[in-house]
MARGU-869089 format. One record per atom (N, C-alpha, C): x, y, z; chain; atom name. Coordinates in nm, 2 decimals, always signed. Example, Ala and Ser with C-alpha at 12.3 -4.5 7.8 and 13.67 -1.06 7.14 Angstrom:
2
xx:yy:zz:chain:atom
+1.32:-0.57:+0.78:A:N
+1.23:-0.45:+0.78:A:CA
+1.32:-0.33:+0.78:A:C
+1.28:-0.22:+0.71:A:N
+1.37:-0.11:+0.71:A:CA
+1.29:+0.00:+0.79:A:C
//
This chain:
187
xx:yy:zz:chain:atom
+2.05:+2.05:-0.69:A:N
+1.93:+2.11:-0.64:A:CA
+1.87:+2.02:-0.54:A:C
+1.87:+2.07:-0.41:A:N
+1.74:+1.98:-0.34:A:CA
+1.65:+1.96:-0.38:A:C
+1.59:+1.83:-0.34:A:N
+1.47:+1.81:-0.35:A:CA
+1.37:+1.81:-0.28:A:C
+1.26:+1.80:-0.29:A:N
+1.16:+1.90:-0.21:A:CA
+1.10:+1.79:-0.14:A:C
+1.01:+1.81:-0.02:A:N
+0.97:+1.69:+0.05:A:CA
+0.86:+1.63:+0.02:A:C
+0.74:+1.72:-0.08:A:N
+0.68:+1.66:-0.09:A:CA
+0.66:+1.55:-0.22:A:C
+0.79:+1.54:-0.28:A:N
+0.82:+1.42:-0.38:A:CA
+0.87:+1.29:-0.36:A:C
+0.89:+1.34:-0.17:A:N
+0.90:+1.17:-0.17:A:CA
+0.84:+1.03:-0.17:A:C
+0.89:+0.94:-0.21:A:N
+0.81:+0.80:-0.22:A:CA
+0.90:+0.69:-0.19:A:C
+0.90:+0.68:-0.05:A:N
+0.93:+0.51:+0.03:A:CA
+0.88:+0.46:-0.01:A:C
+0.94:+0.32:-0.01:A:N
+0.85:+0.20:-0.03:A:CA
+0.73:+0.16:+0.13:A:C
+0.77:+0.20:+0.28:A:N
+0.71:+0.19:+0.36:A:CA
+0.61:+0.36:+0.37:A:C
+0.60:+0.35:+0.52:A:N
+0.52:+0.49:+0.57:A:CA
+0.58:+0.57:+0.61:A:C
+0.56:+0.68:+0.54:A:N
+0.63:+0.83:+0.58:A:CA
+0.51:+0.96:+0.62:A:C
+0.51:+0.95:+0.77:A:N
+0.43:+1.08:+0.82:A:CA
+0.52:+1.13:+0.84:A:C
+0.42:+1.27:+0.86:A:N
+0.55:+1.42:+0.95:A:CA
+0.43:+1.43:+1.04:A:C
+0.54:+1.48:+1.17:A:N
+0.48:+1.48:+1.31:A:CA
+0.54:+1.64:+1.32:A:C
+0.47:+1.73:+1.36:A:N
+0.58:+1.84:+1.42:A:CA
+0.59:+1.85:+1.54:A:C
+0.75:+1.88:+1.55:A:N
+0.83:+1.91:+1.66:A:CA
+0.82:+2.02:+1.78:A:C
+0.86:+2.10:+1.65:A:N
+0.87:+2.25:+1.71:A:CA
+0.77:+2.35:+1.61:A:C
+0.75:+2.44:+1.63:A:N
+0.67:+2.57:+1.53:A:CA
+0.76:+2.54:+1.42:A:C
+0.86:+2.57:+1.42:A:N
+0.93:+2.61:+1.23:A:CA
+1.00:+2.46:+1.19:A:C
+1.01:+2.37:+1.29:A:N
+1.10:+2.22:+1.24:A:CA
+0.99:+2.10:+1.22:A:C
+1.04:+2.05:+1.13:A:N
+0.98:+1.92:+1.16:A:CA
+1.01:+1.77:+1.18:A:C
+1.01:+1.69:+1.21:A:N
+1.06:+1.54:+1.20:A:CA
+1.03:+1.45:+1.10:A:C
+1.07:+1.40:+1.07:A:N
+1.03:+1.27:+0.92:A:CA
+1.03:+1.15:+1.01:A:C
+0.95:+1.10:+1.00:A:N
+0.92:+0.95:+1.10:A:CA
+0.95:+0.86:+0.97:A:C
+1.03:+0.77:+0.90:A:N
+0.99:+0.68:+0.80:A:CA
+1.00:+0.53:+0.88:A:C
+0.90:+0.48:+0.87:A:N
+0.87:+0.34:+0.95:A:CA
+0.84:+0.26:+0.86:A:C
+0.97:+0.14:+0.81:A:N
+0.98:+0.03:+0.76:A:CA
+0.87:-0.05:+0.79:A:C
+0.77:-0.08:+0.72:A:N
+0.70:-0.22:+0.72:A:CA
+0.76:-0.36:+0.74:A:C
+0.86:-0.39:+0.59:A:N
+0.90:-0.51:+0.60:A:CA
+1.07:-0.53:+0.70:A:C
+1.12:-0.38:+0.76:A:N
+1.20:-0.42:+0.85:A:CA
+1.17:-0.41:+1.00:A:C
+1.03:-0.35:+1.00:A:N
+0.96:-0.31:+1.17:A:CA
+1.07:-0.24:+1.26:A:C
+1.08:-0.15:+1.20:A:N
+1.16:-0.03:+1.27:A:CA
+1.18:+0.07:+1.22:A:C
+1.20:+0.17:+1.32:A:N
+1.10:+0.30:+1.26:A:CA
+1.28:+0.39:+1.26:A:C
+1.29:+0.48:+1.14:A:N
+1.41:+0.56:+1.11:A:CA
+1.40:+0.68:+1.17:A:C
+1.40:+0.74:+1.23:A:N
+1.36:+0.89:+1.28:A:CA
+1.48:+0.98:+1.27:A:C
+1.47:+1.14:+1.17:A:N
+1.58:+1.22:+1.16:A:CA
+1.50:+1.31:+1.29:A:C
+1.65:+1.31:+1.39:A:N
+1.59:+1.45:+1.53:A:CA
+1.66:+1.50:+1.46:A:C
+1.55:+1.65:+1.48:A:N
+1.59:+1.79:+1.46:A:CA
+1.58:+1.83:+1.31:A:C
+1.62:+1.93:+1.27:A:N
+1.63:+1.98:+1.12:A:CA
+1.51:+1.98:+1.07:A:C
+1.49:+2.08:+0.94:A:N
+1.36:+2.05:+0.88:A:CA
+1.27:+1.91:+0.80:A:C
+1.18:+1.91:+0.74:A:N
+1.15:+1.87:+0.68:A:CA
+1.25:+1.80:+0.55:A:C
+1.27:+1.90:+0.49:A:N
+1.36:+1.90:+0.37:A:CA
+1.47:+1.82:+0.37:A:C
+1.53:+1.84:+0.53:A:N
+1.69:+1.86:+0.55:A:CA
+1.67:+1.65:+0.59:A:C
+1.54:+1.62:+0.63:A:N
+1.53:+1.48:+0.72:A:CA
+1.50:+1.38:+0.60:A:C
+1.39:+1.42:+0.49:A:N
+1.37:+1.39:+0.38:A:CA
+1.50:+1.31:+0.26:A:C
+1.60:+1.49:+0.22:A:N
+1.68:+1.44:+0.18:A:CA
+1.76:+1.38:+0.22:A:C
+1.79:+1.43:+0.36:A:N
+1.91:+1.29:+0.41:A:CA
+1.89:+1.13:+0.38:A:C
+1.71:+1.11:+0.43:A:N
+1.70:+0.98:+0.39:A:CA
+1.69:+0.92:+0.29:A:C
+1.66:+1.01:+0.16:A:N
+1.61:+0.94:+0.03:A:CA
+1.79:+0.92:-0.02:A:C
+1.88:+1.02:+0.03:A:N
+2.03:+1.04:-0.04:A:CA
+2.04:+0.86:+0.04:A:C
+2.06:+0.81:+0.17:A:N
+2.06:+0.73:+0.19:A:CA
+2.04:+0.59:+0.12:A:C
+1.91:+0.60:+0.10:A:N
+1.83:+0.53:+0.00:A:CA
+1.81:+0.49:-0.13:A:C
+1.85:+0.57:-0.19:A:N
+1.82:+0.63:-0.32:A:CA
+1.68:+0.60:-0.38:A:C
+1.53:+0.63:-0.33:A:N
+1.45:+0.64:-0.37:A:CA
+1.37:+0.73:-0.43:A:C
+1.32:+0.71:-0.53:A:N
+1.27:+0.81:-0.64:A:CA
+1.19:+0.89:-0.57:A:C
+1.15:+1.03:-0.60:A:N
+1.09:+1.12:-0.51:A:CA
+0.93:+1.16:-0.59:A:C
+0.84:+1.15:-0.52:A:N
+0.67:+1.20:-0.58:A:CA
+0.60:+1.22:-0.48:A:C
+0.49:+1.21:-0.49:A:N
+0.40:+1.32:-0.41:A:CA
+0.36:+1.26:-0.29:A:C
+0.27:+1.38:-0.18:A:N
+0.30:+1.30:-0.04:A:CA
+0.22:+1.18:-0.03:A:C
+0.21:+1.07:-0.03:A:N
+0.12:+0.96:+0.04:A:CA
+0.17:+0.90:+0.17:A:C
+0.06:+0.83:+0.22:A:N
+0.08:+0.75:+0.31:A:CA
+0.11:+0.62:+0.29:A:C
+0.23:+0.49:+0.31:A:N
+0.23:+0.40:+0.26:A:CA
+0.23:+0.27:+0.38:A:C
+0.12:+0.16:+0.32:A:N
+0.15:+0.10:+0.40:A:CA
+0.09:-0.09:+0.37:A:C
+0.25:-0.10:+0.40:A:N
+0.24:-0.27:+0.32:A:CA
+0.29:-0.28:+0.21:A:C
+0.36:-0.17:+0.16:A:N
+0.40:-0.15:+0.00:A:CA
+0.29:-0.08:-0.08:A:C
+0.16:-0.03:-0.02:A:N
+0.10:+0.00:-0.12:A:CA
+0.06:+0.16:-0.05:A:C
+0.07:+0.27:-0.16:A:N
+0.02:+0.38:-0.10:A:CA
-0.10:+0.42:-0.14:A:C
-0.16:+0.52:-0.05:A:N
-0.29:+0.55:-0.03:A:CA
-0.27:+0.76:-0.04:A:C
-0.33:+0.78:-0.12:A:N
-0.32:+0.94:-0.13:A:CA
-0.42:+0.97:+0.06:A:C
-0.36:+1.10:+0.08:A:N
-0.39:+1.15:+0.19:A:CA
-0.53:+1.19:+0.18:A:C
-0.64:+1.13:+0.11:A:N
-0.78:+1.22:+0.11:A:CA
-0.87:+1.10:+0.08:A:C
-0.79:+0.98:+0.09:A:N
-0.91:+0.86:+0.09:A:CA
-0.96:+0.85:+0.21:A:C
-1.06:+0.82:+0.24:A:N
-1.11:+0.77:+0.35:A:CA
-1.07:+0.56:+0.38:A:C
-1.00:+0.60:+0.50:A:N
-0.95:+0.48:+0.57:A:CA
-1.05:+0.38:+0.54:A:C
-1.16:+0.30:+0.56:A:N
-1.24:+0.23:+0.53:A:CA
-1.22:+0.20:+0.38:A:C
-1.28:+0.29:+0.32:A:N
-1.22:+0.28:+0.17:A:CA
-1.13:+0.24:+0.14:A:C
-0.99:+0.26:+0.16:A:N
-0.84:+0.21:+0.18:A:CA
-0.86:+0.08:+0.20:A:C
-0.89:+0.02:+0.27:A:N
-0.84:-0.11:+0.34:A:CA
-0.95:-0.19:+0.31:A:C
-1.07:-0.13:+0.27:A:N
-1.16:-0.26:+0.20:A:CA
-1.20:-0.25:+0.07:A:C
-1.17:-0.41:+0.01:A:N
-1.14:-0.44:-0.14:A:CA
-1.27:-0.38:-0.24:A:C
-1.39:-0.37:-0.18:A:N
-1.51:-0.38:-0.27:A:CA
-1.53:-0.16:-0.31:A:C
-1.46:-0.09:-0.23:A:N
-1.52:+0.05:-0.26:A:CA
-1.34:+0.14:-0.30:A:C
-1.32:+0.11:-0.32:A:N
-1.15:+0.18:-0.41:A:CA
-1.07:+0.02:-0.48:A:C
-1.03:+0.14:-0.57:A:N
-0.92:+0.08:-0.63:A:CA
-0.79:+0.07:-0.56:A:C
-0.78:+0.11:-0.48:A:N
-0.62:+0.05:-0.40:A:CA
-0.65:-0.01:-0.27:A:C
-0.66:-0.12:-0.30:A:N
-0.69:-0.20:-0.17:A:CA
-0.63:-0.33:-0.12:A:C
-0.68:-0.39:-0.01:A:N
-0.60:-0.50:+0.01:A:CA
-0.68:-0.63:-0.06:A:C
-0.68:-0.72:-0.09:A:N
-0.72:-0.85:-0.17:A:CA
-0.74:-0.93:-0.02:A:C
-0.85:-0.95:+0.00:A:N
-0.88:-1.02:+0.11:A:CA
-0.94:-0.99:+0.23:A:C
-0.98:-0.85:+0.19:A:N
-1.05:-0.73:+0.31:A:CA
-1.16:-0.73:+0.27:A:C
-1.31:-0.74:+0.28:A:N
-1.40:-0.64:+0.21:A:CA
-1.49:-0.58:+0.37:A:C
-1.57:-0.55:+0.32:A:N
-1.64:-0.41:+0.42:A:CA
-1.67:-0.45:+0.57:A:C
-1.67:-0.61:+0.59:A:N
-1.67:-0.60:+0.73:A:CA
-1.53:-0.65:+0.81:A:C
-1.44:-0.72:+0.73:A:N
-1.34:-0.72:+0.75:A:CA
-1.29:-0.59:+0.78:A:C
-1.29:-0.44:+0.69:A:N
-1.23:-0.32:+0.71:A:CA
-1.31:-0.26:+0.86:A:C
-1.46:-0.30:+0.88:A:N
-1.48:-0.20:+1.00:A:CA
-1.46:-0.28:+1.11:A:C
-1.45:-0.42:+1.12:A:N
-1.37:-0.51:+1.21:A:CA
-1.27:-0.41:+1.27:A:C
-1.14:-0.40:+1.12:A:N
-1.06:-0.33:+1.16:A:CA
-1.01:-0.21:+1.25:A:C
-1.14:-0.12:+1.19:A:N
-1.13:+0.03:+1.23:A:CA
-1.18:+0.03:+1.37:A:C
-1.26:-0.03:+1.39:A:N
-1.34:-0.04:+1.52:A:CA
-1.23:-0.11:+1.60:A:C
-1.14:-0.22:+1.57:A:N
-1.01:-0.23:+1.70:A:CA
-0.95:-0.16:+1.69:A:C
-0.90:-0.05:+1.66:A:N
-0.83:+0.02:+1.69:A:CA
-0.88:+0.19:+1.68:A:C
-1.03:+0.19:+1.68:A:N
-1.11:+0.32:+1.74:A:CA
-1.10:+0.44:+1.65:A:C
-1.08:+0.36:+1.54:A:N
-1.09:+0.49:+1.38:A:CA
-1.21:+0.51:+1.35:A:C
-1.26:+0.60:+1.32:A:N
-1.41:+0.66:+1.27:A:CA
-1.37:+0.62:+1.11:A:C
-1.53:+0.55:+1.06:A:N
-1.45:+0.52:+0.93:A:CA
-1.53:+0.66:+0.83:A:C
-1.55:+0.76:+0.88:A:N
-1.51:+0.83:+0.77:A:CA
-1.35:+0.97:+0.83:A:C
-1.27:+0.86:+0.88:A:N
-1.13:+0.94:+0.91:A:CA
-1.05:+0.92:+0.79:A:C
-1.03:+1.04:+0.71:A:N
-0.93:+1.02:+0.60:A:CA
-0.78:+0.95:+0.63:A:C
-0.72:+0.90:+0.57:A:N
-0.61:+0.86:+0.55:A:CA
-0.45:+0.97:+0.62:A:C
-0.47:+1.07:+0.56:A:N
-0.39:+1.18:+0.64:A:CA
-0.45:+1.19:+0.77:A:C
-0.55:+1.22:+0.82:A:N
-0.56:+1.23:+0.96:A:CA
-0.50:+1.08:+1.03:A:C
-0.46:+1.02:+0.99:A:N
-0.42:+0.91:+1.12:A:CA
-0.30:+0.96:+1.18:A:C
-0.26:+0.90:+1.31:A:N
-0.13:+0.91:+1.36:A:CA
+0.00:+0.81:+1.35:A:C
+0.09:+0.88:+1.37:A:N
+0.17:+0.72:+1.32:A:CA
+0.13:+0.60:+1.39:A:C
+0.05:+0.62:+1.53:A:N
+0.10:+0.51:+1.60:A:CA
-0.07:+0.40:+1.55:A:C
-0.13:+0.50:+1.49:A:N
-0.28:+0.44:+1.42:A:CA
-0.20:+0.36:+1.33:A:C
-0.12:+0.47:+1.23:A:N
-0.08:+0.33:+1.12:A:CA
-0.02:+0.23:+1.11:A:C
+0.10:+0.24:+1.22:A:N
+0.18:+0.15:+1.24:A:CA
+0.07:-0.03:+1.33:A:C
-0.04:+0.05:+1.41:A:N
-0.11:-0.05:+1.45:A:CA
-0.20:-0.14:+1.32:A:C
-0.22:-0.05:+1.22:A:N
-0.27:-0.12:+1.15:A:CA
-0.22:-0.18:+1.02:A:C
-0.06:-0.12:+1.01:A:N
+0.03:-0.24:+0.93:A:CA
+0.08:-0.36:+1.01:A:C
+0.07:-0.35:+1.13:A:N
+0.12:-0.46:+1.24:A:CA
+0.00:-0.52:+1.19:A:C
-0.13:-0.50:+1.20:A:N
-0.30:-0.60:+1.14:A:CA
-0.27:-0.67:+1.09:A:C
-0.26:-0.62:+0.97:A:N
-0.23:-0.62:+0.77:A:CA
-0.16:-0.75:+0.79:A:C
-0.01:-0.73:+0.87:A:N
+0.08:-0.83:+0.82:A:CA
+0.04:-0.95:+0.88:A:C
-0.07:-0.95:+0.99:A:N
-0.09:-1.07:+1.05:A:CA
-0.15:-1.15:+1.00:A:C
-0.26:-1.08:+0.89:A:N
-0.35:-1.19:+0.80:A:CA
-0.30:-1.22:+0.66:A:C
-0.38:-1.30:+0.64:A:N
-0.34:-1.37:+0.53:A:CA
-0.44:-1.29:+0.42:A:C
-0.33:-1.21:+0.30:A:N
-0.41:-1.09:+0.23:A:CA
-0.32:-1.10:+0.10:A:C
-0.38:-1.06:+0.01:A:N
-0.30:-1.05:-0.11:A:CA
-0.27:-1.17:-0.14:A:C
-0.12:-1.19:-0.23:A:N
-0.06:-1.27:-0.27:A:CA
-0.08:-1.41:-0.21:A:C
-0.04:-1.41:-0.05:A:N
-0.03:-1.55:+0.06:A:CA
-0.20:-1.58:+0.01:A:C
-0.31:-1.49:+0.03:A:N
-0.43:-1.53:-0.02:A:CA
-0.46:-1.60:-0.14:A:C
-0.44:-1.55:-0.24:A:N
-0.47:-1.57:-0.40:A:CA
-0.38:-1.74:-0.41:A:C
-0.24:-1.73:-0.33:A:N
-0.22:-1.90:-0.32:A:CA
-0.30:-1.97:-0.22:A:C
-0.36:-1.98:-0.16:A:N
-0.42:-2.04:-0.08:A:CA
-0.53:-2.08:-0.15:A:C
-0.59:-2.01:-0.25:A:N
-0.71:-2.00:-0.31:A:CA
-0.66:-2.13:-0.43:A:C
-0.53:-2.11:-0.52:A:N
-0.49:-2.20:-0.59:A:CA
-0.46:-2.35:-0.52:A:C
-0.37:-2.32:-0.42:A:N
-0.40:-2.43:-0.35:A:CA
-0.48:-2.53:-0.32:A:C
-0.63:-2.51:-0.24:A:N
-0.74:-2.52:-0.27:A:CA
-0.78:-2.60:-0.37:A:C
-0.77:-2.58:-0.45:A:N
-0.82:-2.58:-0.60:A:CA
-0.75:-2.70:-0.65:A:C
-0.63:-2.68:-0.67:A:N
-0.56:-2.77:-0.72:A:CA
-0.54:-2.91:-0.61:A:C
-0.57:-2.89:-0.49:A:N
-0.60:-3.04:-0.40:A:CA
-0.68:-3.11:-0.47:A:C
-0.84:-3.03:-0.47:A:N
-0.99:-3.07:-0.52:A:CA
-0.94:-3.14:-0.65:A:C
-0.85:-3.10:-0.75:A:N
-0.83:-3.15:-0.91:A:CA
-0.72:-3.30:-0.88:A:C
-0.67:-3.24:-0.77:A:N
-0.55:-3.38:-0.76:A:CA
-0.64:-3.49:-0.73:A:C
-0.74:-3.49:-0.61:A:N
-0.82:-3.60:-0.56:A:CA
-0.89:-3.62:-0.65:A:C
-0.97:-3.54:-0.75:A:N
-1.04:-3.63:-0.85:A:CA
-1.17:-3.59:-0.81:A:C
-1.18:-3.49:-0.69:A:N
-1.38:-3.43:-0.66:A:CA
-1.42:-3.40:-0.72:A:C
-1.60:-3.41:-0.74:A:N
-1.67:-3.32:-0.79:A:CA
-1.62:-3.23:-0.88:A:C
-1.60:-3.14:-0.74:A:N
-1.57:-2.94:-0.72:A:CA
-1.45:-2.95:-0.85:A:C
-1.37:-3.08:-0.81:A:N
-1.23:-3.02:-0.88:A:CA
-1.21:-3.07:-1.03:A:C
-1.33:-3.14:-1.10:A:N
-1.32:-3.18:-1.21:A:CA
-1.41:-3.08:-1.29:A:C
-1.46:-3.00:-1.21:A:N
-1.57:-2.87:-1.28:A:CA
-1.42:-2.73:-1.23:A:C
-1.43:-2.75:-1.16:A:N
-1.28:-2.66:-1.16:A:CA
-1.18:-2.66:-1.31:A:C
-1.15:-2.77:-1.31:A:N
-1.09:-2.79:-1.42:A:CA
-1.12:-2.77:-1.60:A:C
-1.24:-2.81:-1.54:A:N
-1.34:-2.78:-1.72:A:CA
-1.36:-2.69:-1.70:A:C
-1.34:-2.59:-1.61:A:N
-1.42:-2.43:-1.60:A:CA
-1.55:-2.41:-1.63:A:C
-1.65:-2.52:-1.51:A:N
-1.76:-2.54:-1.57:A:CA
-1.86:-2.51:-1.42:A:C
-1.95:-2.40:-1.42:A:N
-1.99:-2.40:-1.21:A:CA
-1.97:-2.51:-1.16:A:C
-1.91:-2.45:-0.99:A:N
-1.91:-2.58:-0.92:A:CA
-1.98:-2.57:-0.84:A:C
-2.06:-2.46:-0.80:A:N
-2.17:-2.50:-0.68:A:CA
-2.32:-2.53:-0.73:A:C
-2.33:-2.61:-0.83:A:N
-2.46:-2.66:-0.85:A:CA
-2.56:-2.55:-0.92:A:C
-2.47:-2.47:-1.00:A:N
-2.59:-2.41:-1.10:A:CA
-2.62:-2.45:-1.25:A:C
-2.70:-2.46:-1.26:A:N
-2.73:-2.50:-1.43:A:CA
-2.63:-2.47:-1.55:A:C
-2.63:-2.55:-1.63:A:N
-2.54:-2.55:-1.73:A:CA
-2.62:-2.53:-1.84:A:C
-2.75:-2.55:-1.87:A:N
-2.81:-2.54:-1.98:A:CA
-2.77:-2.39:-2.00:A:C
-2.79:-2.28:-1.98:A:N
-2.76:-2.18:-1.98:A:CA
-2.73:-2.11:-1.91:A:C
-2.69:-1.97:-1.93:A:N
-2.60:-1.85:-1.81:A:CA
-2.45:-1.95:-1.80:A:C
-2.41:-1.98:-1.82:A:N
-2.27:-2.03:-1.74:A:CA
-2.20:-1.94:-1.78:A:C
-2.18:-1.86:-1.84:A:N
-2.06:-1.73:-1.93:A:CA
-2.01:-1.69:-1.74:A:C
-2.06:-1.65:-1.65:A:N
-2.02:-1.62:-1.52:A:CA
-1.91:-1.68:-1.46:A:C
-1.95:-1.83:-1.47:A:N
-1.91:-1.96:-1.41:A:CA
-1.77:-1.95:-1.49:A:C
-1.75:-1.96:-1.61:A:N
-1.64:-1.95:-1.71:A:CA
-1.54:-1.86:-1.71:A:C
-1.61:-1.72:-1.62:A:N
-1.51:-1.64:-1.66:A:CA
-1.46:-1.65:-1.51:A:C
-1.56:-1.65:-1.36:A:N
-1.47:-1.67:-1.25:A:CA
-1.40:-1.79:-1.24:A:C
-1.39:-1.93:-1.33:A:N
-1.30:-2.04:-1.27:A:CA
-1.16:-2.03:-1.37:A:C
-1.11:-1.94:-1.39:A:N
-0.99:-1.90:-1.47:A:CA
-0.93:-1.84:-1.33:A:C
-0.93:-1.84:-1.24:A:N
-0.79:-1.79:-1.18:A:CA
-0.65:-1.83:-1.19:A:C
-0.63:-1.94:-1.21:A:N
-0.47:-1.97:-1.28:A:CA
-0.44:-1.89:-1.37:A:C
-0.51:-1.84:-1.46:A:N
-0.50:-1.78:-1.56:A:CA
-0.46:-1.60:-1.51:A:C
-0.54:-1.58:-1.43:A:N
-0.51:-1.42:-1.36:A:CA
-0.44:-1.40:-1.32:A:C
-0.34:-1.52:-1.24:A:N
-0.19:-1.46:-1.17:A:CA
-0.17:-1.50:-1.28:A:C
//
């Protein structure tokens, strides 16, 4: 039985552009290979399954993907890409970092996610990959940290005791302090 197109799920970005009135094209544009697969001609269906047969990747509903992570077609872009207002976001974005974004490259930030064009998305996984986000971030942050504990500073001997290190009281309230200096512990 074929499978239907809107069960697909790449690990990159999969728009459809149409061609013609009754055809459509499947653009799927690799992130981590930066090059874009394009089936000419044939339906939707016909460009779909060719590439997932290819592939062999599991098939589910349409999203937009990008950087490995997908975004359903009805978030608003803004929302997507900055960490403090959705749950699927990037780690190292928050709200002016995202309109930074939107505004280079002339997105209205209440443009949903489906309305972009490929060449919007592809400009803004080209962004994505240039900064240092997620993972490369959260080490950088351990990094950091564990210099301050090697030399013996201040910062890094309260780091260590999981005790504040920008100079707030200890008599009381520290439960805050305690629970943000556990990041070793969260990766």
């Amino acid at each position: 039985m074929p499978l239907s197109p809107m069960q697909a799920k790449p690990k990159s970005v999969l728009k459809l552009t149409e061609v013609k009135p009754e055809e459509y094209c499947c653009d799927v544009i690799s992130s981590a290979l930066r090059r874009s697969v394009i089936c000419a001609g044939g339906t939707v269906a016909e460009c779909t399954l060719s590439y997932f047969e290819q592939t062999g990747f599991i098939q589910s509903g349409k999203m937009v993907f990008i950087l490995g992570v997908n975004f359903p077609e009805r978030n608003l872009v803004k929302a997507s890409t900055s960490a403090n207002q959705c749950t699927i976001s990037f780690f190292g974005i928050g709200n002016s970092g995202s309109s930074r974004l939107l505004a280079r490259f002339h997105i209205h930030p209440t443009c949903k996610v489906g309305e972009l064009a490929n060449k919007q998305v592809l400009d803004i996984t080209a962004a994505l990959s240039e900064m240092k986000i997620e993972n490369d971030l959260r080490r950088q942050y351990l990094d950091d940290i564990k210099r301050l504990k090697e030399t013996g500073t201040y910062r890094g001997r309260r780091h260590a005791l999981g005790l504040p290190v920008r100079g707030q009281r200890t008599r009381t309230q520290i439960k805050t302090a305690v629970k943000l200096n556990r990041m070793e512990r969260r990766l």
